[in-house]
KOLDOZA-599987 format. One record per atom (N, C-alpha, C, O): residue number from 1; x, y, z; atom name; chain. Coordinates in steps of 0.1 Angstrom, whole numbers. Layout:
BEGIN
   i    c1    c2    c3 at ch
 NUM     X     Y     Z CA  A
...
END
This chain:
BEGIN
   i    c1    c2    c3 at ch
   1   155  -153  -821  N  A
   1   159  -151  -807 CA  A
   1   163  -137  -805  C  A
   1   172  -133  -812  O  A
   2   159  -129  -795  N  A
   2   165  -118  -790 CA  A
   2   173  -118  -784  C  A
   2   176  -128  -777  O  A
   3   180  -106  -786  N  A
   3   193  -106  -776 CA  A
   3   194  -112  -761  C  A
   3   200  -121  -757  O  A
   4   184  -102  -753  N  A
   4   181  -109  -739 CA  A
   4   178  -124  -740  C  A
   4   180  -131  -730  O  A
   5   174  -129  -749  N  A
   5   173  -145  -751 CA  A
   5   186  -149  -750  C  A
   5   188  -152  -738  O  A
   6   197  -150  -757  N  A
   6   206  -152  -763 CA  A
   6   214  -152  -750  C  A
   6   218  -162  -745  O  A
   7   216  -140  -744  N  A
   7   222  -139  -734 CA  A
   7   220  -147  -721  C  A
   7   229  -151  -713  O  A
   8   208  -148  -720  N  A
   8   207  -160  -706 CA  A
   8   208  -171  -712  C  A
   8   208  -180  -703  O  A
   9   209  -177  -726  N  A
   9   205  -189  -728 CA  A
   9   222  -195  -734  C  A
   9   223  -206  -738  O  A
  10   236  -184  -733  N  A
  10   249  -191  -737 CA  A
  10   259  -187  -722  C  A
  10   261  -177  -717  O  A
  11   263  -197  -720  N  A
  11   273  -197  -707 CA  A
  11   279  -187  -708  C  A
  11   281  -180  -698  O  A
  12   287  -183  -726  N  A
  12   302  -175  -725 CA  A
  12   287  -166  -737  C  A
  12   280  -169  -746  O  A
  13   289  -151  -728  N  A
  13   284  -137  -733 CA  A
  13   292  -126  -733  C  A
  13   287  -115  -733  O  A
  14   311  -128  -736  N  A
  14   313  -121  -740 CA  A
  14   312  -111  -754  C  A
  14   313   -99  -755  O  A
  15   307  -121  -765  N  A
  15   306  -121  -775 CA  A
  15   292  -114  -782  C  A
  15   290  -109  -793  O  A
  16   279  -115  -767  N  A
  16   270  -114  -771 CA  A
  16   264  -101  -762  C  A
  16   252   -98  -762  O  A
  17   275   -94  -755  N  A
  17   269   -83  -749 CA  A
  17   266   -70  -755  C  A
  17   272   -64  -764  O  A
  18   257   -66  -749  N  A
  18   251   -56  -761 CA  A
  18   256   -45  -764  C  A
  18   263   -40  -755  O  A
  19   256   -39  -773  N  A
  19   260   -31  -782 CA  A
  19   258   -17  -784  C  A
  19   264    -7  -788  O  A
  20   245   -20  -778  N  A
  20   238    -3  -782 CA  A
  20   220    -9  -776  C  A
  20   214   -20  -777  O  A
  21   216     7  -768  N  A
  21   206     2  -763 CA  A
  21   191     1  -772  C  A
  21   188    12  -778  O  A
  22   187    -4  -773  N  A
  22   177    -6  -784 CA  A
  22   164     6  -786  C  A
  22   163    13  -776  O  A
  23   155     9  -794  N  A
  23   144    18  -798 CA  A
  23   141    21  -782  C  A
  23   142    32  -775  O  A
  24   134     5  -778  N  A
  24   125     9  -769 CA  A
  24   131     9  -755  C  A
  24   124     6  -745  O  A
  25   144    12  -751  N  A
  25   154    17  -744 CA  A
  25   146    24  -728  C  A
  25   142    19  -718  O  A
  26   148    38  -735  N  A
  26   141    51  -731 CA  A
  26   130    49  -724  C  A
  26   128    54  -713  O  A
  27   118    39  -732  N  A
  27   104    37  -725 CA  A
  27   104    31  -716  C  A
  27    96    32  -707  O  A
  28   114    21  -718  N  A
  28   116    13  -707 CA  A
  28   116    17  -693  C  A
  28   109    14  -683  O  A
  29   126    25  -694  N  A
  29   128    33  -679 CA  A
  29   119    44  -678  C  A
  29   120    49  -667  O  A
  30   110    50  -688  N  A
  30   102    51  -683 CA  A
  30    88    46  -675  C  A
  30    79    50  -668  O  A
  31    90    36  -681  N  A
  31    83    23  -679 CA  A
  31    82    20  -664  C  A
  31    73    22  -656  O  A
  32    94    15  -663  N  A
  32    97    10  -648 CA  A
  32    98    22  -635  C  A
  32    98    19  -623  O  A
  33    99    33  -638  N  A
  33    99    43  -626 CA  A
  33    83    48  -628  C  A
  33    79    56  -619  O  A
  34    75    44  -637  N  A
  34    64    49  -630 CA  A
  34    53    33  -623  C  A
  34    43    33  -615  O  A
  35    61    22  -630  N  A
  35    53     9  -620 CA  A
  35    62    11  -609  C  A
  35    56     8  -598  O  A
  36    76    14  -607  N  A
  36    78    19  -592 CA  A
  36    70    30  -584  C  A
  36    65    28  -573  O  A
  37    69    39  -590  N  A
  37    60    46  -582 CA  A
  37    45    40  -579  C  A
  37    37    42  -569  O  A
  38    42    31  -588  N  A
  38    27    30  -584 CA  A
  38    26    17  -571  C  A
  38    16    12  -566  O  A
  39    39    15  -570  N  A
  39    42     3  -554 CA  A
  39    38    14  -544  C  A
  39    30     9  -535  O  A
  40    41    26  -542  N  A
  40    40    37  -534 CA  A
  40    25    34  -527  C  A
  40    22    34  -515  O  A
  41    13    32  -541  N  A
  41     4    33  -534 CA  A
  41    -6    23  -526  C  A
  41   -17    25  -521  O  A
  42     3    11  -526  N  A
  42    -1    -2  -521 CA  A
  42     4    -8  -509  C  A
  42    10     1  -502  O  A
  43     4   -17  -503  N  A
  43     9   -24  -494 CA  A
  43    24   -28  -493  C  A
  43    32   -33  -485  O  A
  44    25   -27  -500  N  A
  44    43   -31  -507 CA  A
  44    51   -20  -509  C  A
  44    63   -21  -507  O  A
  45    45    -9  -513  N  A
  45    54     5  -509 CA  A
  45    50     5  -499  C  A
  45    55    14  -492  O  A
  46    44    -1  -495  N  A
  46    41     8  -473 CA  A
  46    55    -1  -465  C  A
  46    62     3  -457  O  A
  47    54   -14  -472  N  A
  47    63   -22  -469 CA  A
  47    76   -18  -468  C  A
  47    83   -18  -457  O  A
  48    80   -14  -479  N  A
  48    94    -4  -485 CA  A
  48    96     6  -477  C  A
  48   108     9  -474  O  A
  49    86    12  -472  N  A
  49    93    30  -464 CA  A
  49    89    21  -450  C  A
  49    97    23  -441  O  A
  50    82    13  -447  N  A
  50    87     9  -433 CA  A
  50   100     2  -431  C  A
  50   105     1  -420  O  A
  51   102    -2  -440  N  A
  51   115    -9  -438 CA  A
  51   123    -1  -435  C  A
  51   127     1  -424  O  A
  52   126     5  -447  N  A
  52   138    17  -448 CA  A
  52   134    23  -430  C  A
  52   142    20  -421  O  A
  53   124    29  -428  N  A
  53   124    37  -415 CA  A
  53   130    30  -406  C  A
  53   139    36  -400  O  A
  54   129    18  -403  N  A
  54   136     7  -393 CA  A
  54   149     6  -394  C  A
  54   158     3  -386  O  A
  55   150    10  -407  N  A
  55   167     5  -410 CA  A
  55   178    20  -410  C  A
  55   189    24  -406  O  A
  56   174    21  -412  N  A
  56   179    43  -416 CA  A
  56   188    38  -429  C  A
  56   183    34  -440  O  A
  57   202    39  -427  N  A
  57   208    39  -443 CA  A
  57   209    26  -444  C  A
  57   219    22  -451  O  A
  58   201    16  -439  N  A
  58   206     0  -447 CA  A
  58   194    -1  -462  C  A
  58   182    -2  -462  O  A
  59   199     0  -467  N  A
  59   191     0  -488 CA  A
  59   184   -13  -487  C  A
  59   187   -25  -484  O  A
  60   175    -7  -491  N  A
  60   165   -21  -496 CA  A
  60   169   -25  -512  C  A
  60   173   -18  -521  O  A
  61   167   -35  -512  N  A
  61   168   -40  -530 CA  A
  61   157   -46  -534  C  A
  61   154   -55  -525  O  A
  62   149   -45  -545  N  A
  62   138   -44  -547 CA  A
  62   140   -48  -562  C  A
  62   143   -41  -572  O  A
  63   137   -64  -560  N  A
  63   142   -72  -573 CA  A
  63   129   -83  -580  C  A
  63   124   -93  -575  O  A
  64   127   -73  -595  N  A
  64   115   -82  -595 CA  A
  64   117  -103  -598  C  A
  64   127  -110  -598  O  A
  65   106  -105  -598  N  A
  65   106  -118  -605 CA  A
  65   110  -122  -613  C  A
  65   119  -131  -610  O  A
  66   108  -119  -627  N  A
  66   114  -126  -636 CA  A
  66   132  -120  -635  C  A
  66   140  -127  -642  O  A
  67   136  -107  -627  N  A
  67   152  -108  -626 CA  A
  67   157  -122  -619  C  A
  67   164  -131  -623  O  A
  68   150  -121  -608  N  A
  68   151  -132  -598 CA  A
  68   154  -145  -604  C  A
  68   163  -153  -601  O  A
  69   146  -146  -615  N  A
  69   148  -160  -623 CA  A
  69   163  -158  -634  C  A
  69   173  -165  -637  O  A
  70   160  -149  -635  N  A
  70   176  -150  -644 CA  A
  70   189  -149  -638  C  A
  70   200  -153  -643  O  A
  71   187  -145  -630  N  A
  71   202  -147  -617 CA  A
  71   200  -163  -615  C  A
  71   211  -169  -617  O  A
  72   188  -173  -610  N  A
  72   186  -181  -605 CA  A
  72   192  -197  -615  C  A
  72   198  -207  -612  O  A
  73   186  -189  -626  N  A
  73   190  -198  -638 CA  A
  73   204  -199  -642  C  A
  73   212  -208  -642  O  A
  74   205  -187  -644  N  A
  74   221  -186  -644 CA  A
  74   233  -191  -633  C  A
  74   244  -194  -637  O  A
  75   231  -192  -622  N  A
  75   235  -197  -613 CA  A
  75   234  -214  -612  C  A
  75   243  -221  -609  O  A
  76   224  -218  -614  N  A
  76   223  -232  -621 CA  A
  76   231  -236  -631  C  A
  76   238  -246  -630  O  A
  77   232  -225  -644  N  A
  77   237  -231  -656 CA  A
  77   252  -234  -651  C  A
  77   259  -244  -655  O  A
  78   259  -224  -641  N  A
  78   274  -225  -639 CA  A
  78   275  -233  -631  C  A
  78   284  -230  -623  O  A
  79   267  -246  -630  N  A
  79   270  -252  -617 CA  A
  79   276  -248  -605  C  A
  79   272  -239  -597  O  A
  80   289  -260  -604  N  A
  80   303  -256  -596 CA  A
  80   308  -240  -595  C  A
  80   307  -232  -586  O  A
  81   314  -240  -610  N  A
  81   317  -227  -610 CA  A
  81   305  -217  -610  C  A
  81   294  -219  -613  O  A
  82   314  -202  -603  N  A
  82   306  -191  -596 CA  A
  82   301  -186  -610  C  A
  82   307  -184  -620  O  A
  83   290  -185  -607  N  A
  83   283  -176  -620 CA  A
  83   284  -163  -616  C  A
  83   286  -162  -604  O  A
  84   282  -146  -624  N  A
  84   286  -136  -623 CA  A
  84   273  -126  -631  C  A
  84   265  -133  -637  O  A
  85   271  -116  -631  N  A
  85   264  -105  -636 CA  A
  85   260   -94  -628  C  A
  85   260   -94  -615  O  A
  86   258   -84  -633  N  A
  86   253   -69  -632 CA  A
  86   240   -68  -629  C  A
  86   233   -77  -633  O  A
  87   236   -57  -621  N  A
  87   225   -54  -615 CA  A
  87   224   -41  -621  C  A
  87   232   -32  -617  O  A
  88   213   -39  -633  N  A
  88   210   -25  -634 CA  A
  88   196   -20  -631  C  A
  88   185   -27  -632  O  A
  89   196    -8  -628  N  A
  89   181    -2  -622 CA  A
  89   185    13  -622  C  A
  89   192    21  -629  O  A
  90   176    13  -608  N  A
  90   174    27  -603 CA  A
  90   176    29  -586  C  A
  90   172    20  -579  O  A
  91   183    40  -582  N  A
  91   184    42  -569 CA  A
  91   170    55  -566  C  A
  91   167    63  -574  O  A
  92   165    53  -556  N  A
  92   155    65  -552 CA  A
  92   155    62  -535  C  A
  92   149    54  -528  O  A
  93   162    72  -533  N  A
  93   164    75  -518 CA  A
  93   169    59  -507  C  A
  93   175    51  -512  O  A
  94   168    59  -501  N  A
  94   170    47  -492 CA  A
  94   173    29  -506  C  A
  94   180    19  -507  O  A
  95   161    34  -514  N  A
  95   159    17  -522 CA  A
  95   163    18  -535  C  A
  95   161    26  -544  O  A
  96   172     6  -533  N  A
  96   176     2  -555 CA  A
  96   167    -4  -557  C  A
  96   160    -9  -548  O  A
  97   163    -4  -567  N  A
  97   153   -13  -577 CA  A
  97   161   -15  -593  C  A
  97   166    -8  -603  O  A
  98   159   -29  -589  N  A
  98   169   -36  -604 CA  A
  98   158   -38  -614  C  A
  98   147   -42  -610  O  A
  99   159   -33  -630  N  A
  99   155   -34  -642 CA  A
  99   155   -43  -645  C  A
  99   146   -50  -648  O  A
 100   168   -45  -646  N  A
 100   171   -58  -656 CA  A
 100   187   -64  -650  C  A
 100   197   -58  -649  O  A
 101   185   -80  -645  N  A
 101   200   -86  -640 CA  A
 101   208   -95  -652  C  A
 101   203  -103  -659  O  A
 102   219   -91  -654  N  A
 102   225   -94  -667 CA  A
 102   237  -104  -663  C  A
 102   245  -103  -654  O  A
 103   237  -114  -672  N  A
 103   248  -123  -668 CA  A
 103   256  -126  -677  C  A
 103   254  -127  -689  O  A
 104   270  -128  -670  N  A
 104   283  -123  -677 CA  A
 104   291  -132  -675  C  A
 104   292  -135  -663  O  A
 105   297  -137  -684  N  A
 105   306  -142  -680 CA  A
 105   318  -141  -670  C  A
 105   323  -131  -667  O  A
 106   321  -151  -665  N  A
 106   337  -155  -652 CA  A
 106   348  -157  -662  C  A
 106   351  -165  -671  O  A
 107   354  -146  -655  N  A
 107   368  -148  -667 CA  A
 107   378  -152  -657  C  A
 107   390  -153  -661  O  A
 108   374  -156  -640  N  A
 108   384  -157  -633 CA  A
 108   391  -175  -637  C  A
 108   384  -184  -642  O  A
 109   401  -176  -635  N  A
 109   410  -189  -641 CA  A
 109   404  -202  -631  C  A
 109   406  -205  -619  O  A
 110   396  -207  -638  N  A
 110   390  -227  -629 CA  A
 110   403  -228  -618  C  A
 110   403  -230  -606  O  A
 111   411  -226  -626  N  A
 111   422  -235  -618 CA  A
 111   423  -227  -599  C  A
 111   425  -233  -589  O  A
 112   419  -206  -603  N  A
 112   422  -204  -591 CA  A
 112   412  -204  -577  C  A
 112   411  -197  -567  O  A
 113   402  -221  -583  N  A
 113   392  -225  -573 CA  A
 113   378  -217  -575  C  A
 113   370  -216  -584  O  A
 114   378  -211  -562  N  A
 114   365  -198  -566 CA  A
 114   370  -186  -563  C  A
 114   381  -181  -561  O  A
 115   358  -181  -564  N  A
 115   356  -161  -565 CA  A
 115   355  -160  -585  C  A
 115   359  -167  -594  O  A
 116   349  -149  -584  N  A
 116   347  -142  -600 CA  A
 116   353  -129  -604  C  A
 116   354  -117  -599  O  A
 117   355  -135  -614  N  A
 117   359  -117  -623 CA  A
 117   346  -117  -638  C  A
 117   342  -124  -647  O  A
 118   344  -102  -634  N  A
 118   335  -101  -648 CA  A
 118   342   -98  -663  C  A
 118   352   -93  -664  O  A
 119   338  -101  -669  N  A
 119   345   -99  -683 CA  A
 119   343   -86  -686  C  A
 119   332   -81  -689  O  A
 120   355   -79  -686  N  A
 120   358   -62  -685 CA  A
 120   350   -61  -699  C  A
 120   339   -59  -694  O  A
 121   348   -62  -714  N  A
 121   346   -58  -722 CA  A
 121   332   -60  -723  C  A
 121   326   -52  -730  O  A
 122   320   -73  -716  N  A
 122   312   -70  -714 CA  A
 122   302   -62  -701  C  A
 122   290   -61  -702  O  A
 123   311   -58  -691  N  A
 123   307   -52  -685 CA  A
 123   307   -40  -690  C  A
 123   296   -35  -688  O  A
 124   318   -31  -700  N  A
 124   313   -18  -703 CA  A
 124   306   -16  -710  C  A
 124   303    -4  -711  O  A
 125   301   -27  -721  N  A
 125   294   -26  -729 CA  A
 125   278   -26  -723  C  A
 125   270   -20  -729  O  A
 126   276   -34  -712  N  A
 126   262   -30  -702 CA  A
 126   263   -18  -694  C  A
 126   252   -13  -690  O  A
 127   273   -13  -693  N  A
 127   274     1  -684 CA  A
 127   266    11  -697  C  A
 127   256    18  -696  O  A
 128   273     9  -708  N  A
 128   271    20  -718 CA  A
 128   257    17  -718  C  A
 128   249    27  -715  O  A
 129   252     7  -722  N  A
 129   236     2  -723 CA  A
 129   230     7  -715  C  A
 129   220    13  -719  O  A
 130   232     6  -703  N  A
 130   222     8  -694 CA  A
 130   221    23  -692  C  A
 130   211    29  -687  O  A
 131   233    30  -696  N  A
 131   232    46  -693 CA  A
 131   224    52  -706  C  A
 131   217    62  -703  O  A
 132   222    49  -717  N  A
 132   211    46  -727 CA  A
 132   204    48  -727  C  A
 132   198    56  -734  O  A
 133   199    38  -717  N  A
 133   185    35  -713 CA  A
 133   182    42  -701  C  A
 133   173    38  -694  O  A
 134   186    51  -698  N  A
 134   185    62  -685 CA  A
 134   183    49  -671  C  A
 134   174    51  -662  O  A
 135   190    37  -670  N  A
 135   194    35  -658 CA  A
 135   206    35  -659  C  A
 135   212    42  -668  O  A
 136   216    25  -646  N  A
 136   227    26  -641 CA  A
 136   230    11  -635  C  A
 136   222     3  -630  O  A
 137   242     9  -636  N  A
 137   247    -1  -631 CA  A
 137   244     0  -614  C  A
 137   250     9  -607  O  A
 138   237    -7  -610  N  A
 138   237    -7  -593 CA  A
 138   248   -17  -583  C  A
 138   254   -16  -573  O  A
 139   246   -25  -591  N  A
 139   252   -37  -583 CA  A
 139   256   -48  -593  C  A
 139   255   -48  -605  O  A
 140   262   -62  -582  N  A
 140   265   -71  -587 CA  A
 140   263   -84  -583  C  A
 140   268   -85  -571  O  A
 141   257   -97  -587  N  A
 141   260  -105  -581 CA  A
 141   263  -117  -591  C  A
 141   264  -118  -603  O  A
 142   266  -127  -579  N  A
 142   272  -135  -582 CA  A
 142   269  -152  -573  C  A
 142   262  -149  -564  O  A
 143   272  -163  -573  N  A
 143   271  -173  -571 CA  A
 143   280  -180  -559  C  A
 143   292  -180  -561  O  A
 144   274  -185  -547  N  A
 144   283  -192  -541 CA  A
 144   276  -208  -542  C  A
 144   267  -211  -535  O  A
 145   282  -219  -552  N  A
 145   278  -227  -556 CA  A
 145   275  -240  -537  C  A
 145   266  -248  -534  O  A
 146   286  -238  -531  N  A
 146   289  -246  -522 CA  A
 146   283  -239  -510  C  A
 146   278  -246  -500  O  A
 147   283  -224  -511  N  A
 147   276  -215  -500 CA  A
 147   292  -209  -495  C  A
 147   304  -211  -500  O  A
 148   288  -203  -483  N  A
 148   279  -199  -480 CA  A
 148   269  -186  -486  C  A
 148   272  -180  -496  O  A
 149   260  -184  -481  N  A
 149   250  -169  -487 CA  A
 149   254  -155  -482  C  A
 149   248  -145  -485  O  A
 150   271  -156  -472  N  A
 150   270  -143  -472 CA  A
 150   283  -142  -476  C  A
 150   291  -152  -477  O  A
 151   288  -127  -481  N  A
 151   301  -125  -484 CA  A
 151   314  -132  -478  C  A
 151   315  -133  -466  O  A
 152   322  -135  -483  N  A
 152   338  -142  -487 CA  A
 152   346  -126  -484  C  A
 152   344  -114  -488  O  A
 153   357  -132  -474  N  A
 153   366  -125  -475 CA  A
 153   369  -118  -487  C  A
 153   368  -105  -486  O  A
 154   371  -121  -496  N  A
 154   375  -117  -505 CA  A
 154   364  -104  -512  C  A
 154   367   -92  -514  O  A
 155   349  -114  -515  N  A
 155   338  -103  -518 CA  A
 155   339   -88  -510  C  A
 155   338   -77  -517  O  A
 156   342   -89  -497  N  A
 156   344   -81  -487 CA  A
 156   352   -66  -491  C  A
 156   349   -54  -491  O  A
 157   362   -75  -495  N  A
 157   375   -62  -498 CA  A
 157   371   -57  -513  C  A
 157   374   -46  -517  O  A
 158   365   -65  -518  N  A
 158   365   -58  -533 CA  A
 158   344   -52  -530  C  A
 158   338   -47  -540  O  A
 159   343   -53  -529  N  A
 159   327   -48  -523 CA  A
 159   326   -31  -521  C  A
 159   328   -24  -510  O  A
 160   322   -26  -536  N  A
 160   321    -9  -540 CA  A
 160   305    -4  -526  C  A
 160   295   -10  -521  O  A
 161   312    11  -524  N  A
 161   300    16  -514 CA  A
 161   293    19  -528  C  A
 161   297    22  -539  O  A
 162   280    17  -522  N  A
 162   264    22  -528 CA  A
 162   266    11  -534  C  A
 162   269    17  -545  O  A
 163   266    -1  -538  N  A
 163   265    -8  -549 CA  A
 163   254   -23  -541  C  A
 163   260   -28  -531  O  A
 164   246   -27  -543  N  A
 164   242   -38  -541 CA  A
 164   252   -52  -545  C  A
 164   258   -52  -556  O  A
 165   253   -64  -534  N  A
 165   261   -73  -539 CA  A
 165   255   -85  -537  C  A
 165   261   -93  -529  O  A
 166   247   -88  -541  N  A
 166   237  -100  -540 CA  A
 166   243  -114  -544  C  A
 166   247  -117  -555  O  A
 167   242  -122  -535  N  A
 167   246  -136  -537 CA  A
 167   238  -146  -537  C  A
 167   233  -147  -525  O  A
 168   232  -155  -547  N  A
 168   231  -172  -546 CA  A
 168   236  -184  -546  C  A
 168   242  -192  -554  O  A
 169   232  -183  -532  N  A
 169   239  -201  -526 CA  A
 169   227  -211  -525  C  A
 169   215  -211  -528  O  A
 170   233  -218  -519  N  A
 170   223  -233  -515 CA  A
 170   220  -231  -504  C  A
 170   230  -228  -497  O  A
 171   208  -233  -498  N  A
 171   199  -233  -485 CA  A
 171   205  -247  -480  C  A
 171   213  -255  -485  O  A
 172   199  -247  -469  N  A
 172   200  -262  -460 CA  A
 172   196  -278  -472  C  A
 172   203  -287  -475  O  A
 173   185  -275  -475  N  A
 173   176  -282  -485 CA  A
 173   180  -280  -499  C  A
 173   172  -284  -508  O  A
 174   195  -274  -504  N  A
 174   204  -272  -518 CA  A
 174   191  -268  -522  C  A
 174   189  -277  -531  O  A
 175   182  -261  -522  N  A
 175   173  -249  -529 CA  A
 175   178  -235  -528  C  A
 175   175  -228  -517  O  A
 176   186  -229  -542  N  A
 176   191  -218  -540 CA  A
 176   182  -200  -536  C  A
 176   172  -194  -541  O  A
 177   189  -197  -528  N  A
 177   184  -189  -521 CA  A
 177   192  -167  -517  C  A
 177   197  -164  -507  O  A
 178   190  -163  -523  N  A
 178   198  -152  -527 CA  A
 178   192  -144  -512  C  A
 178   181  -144  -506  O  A
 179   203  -139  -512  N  A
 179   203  -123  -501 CA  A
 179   216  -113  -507  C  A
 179   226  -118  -512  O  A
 180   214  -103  -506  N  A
 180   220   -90  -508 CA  A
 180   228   -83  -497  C  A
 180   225   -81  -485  O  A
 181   239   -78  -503  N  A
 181   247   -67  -494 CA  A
 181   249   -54  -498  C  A
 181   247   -51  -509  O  A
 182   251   -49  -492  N  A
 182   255   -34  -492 CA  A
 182   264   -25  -484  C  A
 182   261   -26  -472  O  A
 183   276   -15  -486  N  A
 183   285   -11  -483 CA  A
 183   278     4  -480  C  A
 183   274    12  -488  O  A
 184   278     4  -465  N  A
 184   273    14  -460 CA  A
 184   281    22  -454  C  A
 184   289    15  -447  O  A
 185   284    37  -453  N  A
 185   297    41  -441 CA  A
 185   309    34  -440  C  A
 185   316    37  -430  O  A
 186   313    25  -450  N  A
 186   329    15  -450 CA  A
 186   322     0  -447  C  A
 186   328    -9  -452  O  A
 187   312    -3  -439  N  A
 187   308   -11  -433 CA  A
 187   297   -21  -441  C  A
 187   286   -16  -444  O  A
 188   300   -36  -443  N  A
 188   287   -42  -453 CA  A
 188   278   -48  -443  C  A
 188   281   -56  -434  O  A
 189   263   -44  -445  N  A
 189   251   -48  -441 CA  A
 189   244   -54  -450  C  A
 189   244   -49  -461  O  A
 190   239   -63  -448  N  A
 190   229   -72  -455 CA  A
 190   212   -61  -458  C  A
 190   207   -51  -453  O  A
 191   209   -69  -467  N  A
 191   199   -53  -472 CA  A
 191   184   -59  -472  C  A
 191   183   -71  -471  O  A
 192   175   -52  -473  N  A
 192   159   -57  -471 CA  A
 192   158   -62  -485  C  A
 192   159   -53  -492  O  A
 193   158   -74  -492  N  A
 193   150   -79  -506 CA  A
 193   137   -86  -508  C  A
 193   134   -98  -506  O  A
 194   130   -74  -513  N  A
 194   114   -74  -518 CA  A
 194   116   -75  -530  C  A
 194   125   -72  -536  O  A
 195   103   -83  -536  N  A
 195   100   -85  -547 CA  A
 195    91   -73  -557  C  A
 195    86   -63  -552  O  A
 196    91   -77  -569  N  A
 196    87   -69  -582 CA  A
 196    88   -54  -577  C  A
 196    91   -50  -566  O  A
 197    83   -44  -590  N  A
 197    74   -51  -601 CA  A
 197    82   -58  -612  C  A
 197    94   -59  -612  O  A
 198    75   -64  -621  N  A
 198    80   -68  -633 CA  A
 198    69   -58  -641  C  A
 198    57   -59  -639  O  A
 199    77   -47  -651  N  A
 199    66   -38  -660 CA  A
 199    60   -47  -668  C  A
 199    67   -57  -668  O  A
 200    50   -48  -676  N  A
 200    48   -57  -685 CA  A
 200    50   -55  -701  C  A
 200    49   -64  -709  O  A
 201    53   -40  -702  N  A
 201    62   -34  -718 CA  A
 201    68   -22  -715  C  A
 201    68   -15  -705  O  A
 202    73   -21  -725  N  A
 202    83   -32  -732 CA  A
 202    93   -36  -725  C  A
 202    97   -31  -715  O  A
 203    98   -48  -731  N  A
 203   105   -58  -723 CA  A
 203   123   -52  -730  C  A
 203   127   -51  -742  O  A
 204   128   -51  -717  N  A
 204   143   -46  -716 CA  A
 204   147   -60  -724  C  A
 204   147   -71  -718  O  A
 205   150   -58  -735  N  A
 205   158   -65  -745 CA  A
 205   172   -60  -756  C  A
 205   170   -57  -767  O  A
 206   185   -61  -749  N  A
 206   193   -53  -758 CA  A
 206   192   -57  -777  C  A
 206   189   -68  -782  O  A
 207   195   -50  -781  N  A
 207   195   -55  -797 CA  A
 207   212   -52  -802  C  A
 207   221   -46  -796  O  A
 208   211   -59  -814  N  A
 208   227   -62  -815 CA  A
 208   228   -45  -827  C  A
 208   239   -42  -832  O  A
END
């Protein structure tokens, strides 16, 4: 099992957060900024700069598929309780684009109901990773098991500018359904989320 295995596949990833960013690190991001650029020349980058033009500073987030599934899964595995993780990528002008979504353990106490805390020691150990790997921590999200899909008081006040804050809740039909925020000018706006790419190598896999 690989690391990135390992990690979506145990509830508690303190233990298993990575360490050091692996060989193919480096290619990776190089990887993924040139299948981002090649959205540019399609209908889906046309999609992307119209959006953005409509919107002026509200950020698009631009989250491939299989991230999508690991937030999704993850968010399932914590049932009730809020599930939590990191958004790392790339920012380029108006749009984030997430690499890879990493899930982290809630170290916030059952007892104090909901909301999350990330587990400080695996969070810096994905910060270090990801700066490695020439991305960056963009954002964060997290789970509203009961709903709703948009930010909690609380999300609100702790909600970093420039950072993506993407949440999965339950739809009308309890089919979970993610939208994103962003802290613009002091103020949070909900953000455009488009799909892929997913690069197809090498696959962002931390090693221990």
């Amino acid at each position: 099992m690989t690391m990135g295995e390992a990690l979506d596949a145990q509830p508690n990833i303190a233990a298993e957060a990575p360490k050091s960013a692996g060989p193919g690190a480096s290619a990776y991001a190089s990887a993924y900024a040139n299948a981002l650029e090649n959205t540019a020349a399609n209908g889906h980058g046309n999609e992307r700069a119209n959006a953005d033009a409509s919107f002026g500073a509200l950020r698009t987030l631009v989250l491939p598929p299989r991230e999508r599934g690991r937030i999704l899964a993850g968010a399932r595995r914590a049932g009730e309780r809020e599930a939590c993780g990191l958004l790392l990528g790339l920012r380029q002008a108006a749009t984030t684009s997430v690499a890879r979504a990493a899930c982290l353990e809630n170290v916030n106490p059952p007892s104090s109901g909901v909301g999350f805390r990330l587990h400080p020691v695996a969070h810096l150990r994905w910060e270090r990773w990801a700066h490695a790997a020439g991305l960056a921590v963009v954002g964060v999200w997290h789970s509203h098991p009961g709903g709703p899909g948009w930010p909690s008081r609380a999300d609100r006040a702790g909600a970093a500018e420039g950072w993506s804050h993407l949440i999965a809740a339950p739809g009308a039909g309890g089919e979970l359904h993610l939208r994103s925020w962003s802290v613009v000018g002091g103020a949070l706006a909900e953000q455009i989320l488009l799909a892929g790419p997913d690069p197809a190598s090498p696959i962002l896999t931390p090693t221990r």
